[in-house]
N, C-alpha and C positions, 0 to 999 in steps of 0.2 A: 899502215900505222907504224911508225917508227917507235922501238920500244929501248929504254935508257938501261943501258948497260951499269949496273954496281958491280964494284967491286967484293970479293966476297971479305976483303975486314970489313966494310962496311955491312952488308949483311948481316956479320956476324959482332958486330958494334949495337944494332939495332936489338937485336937476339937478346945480347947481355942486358940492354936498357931496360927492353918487355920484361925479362925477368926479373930486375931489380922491379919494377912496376907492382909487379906480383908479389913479390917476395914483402913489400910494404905495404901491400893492400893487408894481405893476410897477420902481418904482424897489428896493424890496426882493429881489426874484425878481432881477432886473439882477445885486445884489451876491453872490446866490448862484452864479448861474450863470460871475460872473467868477472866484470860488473855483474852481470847476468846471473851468472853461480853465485855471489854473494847474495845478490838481494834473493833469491832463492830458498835459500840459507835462512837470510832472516826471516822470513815469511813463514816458513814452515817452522821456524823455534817457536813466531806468533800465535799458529795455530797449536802449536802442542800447549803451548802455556792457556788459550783461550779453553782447550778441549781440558785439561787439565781443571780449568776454575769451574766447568761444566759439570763434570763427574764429581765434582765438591760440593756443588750447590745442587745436584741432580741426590747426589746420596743423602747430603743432610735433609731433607726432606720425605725420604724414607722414613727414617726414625722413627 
């Protein structure tokens, strides 16, 4: 089996490519994930304001 000799810029052409790859993968995933943290965010401001109307209409009926 004859096997094809590269040159090592090439090699190392290919190297920098895979990394830019990565390097933009990860920057993509980042902006998802910062979606992520906001709606998080709002969810739980939902629930404290839901829990919040709870303890209201949980205590007025103490009285």
């Amino acid at each position: 089996m004859k096997m094809v000799e590269s040159s090592p810029l090439s090699a190392a052409e290919r190297i920098e490519r895979a990394i830019a790859r990565i390097e933009a993968a990860l920057v993509a995933q980042a902006g998802k994930y910062n979606n992520l943290a906001e709606r998080h965010d709002a969810l739980r401001q939902q629930v404290r304001l839901a829990i919040a109307q709870l303890d209201g209409v949980l205590g007025s009926g103490r009285e």
